[in-house]
Every structure is written in structure tokens, then in C-alpha cells.
N, C-alpha and C positions, 0 to 999 in steps of 0.2 A: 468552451470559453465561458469566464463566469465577472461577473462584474461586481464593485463591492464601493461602497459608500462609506463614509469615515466610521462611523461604528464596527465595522465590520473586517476594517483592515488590519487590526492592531491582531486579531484571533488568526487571521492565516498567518501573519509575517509569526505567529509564535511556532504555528507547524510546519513553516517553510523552513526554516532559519534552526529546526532543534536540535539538542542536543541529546548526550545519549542517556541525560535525565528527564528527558521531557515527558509528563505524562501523558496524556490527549485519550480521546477514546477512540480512533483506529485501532481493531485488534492487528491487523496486518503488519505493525511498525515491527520489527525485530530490534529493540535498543542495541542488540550487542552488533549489531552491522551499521548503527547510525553514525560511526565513524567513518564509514567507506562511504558518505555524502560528499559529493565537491558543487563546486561553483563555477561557473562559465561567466557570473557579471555578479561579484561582490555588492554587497548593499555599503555604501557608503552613510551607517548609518541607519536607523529608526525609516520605517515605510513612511510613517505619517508622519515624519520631518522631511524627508524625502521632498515628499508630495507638496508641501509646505513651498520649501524653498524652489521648487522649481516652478508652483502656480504664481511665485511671487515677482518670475521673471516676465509674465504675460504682463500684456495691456488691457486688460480688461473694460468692457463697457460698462456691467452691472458685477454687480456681486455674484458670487458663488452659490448656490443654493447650498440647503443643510442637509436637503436628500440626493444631494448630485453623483454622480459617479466615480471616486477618483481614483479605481483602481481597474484596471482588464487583466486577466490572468486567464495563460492556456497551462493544460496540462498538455505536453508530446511524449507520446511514445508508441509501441506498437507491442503483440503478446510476446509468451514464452518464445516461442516457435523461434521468434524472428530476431531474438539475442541471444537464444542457446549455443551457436557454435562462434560467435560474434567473439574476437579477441579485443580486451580492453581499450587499446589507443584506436581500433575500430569504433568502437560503442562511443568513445571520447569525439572521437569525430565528428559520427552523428550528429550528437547532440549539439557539438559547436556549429554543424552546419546549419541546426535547426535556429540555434540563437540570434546567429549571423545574419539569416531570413530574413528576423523580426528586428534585428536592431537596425536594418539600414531601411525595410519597410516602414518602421515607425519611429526611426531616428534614437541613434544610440543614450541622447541627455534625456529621453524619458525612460527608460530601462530603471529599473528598482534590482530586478536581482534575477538571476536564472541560476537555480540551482536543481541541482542530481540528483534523485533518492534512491540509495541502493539498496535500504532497508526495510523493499518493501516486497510485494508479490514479484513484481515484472520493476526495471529499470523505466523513471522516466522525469522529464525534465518540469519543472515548475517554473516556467517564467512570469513575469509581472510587472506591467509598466504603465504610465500616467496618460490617458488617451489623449493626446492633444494634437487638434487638427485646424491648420490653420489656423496656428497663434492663437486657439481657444481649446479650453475643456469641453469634450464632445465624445462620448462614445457612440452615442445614438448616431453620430454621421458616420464615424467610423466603421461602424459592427453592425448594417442591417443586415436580413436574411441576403441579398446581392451579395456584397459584400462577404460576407463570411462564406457563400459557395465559390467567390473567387477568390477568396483567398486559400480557401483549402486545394482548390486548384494549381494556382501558385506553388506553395507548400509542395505539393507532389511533384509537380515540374522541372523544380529548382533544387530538390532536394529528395525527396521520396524516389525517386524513378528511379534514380543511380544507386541507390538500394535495394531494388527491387520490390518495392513496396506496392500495391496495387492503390488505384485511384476510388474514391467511394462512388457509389452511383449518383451522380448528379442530377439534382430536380428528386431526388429518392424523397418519397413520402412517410419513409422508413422516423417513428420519435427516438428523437436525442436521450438517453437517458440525463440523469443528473449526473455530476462528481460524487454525492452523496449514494443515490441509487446505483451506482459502480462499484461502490466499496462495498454495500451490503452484496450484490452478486456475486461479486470477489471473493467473498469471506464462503459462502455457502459453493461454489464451486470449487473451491480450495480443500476445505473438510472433504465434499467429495469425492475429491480424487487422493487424499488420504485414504478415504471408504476404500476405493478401487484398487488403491495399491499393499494396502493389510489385504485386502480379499484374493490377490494375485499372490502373494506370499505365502499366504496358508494354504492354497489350492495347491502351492508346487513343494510343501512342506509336506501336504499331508500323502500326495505322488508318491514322493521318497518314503515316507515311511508305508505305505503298502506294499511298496516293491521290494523293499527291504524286507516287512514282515513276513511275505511270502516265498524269499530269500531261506531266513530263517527255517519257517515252518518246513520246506523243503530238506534243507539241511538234517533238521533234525531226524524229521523222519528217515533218510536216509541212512543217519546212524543211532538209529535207537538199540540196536545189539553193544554189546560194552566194546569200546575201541578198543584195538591192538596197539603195541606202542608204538609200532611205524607207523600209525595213522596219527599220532601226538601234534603235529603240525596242523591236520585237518581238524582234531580238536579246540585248537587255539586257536584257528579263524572261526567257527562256531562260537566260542565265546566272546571274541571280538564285536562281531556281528548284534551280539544279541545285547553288549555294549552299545554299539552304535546306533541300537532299534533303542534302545529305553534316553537315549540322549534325543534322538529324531521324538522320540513322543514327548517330551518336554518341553522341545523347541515349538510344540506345532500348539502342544498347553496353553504355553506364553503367546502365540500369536493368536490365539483365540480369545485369550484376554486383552491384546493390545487391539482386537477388531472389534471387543462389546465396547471396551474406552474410549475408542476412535467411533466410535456410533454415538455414543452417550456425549461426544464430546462435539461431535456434527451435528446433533439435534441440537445442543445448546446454541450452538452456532448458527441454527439454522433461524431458531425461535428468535435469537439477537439479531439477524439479520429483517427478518418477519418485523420485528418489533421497530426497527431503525428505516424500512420503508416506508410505516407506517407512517412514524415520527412525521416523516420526510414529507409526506403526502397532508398531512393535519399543517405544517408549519406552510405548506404551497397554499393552503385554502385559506386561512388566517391572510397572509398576503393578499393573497385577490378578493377576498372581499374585506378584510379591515387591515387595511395599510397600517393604519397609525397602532395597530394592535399587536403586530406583527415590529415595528419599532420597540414598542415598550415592552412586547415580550423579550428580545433580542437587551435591551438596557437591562431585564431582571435580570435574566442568567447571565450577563457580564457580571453585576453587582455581587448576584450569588458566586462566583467564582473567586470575584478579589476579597471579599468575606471570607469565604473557606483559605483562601492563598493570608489573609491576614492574621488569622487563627493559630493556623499551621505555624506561620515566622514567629509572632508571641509566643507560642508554646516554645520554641528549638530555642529562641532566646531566653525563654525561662530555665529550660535545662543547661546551657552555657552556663548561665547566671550562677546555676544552682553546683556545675562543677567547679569554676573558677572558686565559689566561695570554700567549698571542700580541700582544695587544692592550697588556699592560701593559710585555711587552719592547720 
């Protein structure tokens, strides 16, 4: 569960909500599958209007504060294993069941959006909705540590069970990681088991071609006197053979190159994952000890980003600009 205050919301609702030109720096998105994304609760709408118009339905005593929470977001899902043989209006189910959970848990008019990511390592759902308890803005009554062990309880009871799903160990002293430290594990056990599976292929490539070579070597030896021409038949599988031995040593070439790529490309990955813990771990410290540092850090890189996004548009409208005029001479 992660919780997010008005700055903050505008950057998920762009990763929740993308499209299959969204850039972001998750390596794990596949663009070309960000079309297989659906939705179980459509956003009606901008989050942070959203948000808006439903804290406008409250009665409020005081005002809102500016560092308040107005957003709670789970991510649901579970690994590989556990959607691999899973058939789609299966997997569809799930997740409705999972949504279902939380919309009559925490009442369907504060729901912002549940949506599917199928574009990604493993399926799973993003949901996102306005904590409000008792007719006020509250996540902190909502979401304590109580709380959030019965509700995952719940969750498993209601839903998880009837899938087979195992319950977590309760009262476990086991740390949460982050959203952010997920992805970086994500990525490096990913590469991997790339690693593992070029190393599984070349192992059973380079099989084939020993047995075959020895195949061969045999062969020949057995007919190193000049054939007779009723043995012409036995000739032609010999050269077949020896065919098939120089194609099998090619194959095993190429996967020897596809395994130093795939290493060369797991270290990158690994260093970017290394490097994005890091990150992760500097921006946690900044927070606990200077809050207000940790704001104005999070306001630069917004600024930085609509900067570079305004650059970008000026430029694409300069070259518009620049064919429309070509076009009219």
C-alpha cells in the first residue's frame, strides 16, 4: 500500500492510466503489450479532480492540510507460477474479485480507477481511491499497522483462498520492501533467468553437437577406403551428417554470442537496478530527516520534467510549422 499527497498524484495517474506512448523509466513496461491494459473502475476523469470533487462533498470542520494524504493505492497480484496456466476470463475474475473487495470495503464513490497491467513482468491490478472515513479525509485511521494485518487477512479469506493462494505469516517481522525496491529486484532477477535460460540452451546445443560430431568421426572412420557404389546411399548420409554438424556448430556460435549479450546486458541491468536502490534509499533519508527537502526536491523534478515536456512540444511545433510552410510554397 503506498499513500500520496497532491504532488504526487498527478505522476502515478500518468503510469497508471498509459498509453503505448508513455515514456517513464520502468524498464519492465513492454509498449507493445500496453494495449492488453483494461480497467475494472474507469477514472471518471483527471485523479486530482476526482479527488477534488468528491472532498467537496464532505463537511468538513477545518481545512485540508497541504501535506495531507489524498490518495491510498494497492498494487494486487501474486508471481509467475500463480497466472501461468490461469485462462483469461479466469485471471479477469480475479481481479474483479479483488476490486470488489475494496470497493464495498471502502465504498464504491471513493474509487479513482482499478486498472490491469498486462505490460508488465507478472499481471497485476493498480487500484486507487480517496481514504475517507467517517465523512473525513483519514488514511492514518484507516491504514495502521492493525489494520492493514486485517485487512490482508480479509483479502485472503474473501478472495485469496478460493484461489489457492497461501495467507502471509501474520505478526511476520519479515520488511515490507517498497513499490520502487520491487521493480529494481524485478529487473535483476529477470535478466537472470534470461542468464539461466541462454545457459540451458547452449548446454543442450552444444550435447547435440558432440554426439553428432562423434556420430560423424565414427562414420567416417568406418569408411575411409573409397566407397563402392552400393554403398552411395551410405555416402549421402555421411555428407548430410557432416551438413548438419557445421549448421549445429553455428547454432551453438550464435548462442554463445546471445549468452556474452545477455550477460553484458544483465550487468547493465543489474548496475541500473544497484543504482535505482540506491536512489530509493537517498530519497527515504532526505524524507526522515528533511521533510521539507524531500517536497522541494519532488517540486524540482516535476518542473524538470514539464520543462523538458515543453521543449519537446515547441520543437514538434516548430517542425509542423516548418512543413506546413514548405507544403504551402
Amino acid at each position: 500500500m503506498e499513500k500520496y499527497k497532491r504532488q504526487d498524484v498527478t505522476p502515478v495517474e500518468k503510469e497508471n492510466e498509459r498509453d503505448e506512448n508513455y515514456q517513464g523509466s520502468n524498464p519492465q513496461i513492454d509498449c507493445e503489450r500496453t494495449s492488453d491494459n483494461y480497467h475494472l473502475i474507469y477514472p471518471q476523469g483527471k485523479y486530482i479532480d476526482m479527488i477534488n470533487k468528491r472532498l467537496d462533498t464532505l463537511t468538513l470542520k477545518r481545512k485540508i492540510r497541504s501535506d495531507a494524504i489524498l490518495m491510498n493505492s494497492f498494487v494486487i497480484g501474486s508471481d509467475g507460477e500463480f497466472f501461468k496456466d490461469m485462462r483469461a476470463w479466469e485471471q479477469h475474475a480475479f481481479f474483479e474479485n479483488c476490486a470488489r473487495f475494496f470497493m464495498d470495503k471502502y465504498g464504491y464513490e471513493n474509487m479513482l480507477s482499478a486498472v490491469v497491467h498486462m505490460d508488465e513482468t507478472t499481471p497485476h491490478l493498480h487500484l486507487n481511491f480517496v481514504p475517507i472515513n467517517d465523512g473525513r479525509l483519514s488514511s492514518k485511521s484507516l491504514f495502521d499497522r492493525q489494520k492493514l494485518a486485517e485487512l490482508q487477512t480479509e483479502l485472503w479469506e474473501q478472495v485469496g483462498k478460493k484461489y489457492g493462494l497461501q495467507r502471509g505469516k501474520e505478526n511476520s517481522q519479515a520488511t515490507h520492501i517498497t513499490a520502487a525496491e520491487h521493480k529494481a529486484k524485478v529487473i535483476v532477477q529477470s535478466a537472470e533467468q534470461k542468464r539461466d535460460e541462454i545457459d540451458r540452451q547452449t548446454e543442450q546445443k552444444q550435447a547435440e553437437l558432440d554426439g553428432l560430431t562423434q556420430t560423424v568421426e565414427a562414420v567416417t572412420q568406418a569408411t575411409g577406403k573409397p566407397i563402392p557404389k552400393k554403398k552411395k546411399q551410405a555416402a549421402d548420409e555421411i555428407t548430410a551428417l557432416r551438413a548438419r554438424n557445421a549448421v549445429l556448430e553455428e547454432e551453438v556460435k550464435r548462442a554463445n554470442k546471445d549468452r556474452t549479450d545477455l550477460f553484458r546486458e544483465y550487468t547493465r541491468e543489474k548496475r541500473r537496478a544497484d543504482e535505482y536502490e540506491k536512489t530509493v534509499k537517498e530519497v527515504a533519508e532526505i524524507k526522515a530527516i528533511l521533510p521539507d527537502g524531500y517536497t522541494q526536491l519532488l517540486q524540482d523534478v516535476q518542473d524538470e520534467k514539464a520543462a523538458q515536456y515543453e521543449q519537446t512540444r515547441q520543437q514538434n511545433l516548430a517542425r509542423i510549422h516548418g512543413r506546413n510552410k514548405d507544403f504551402y510554397m
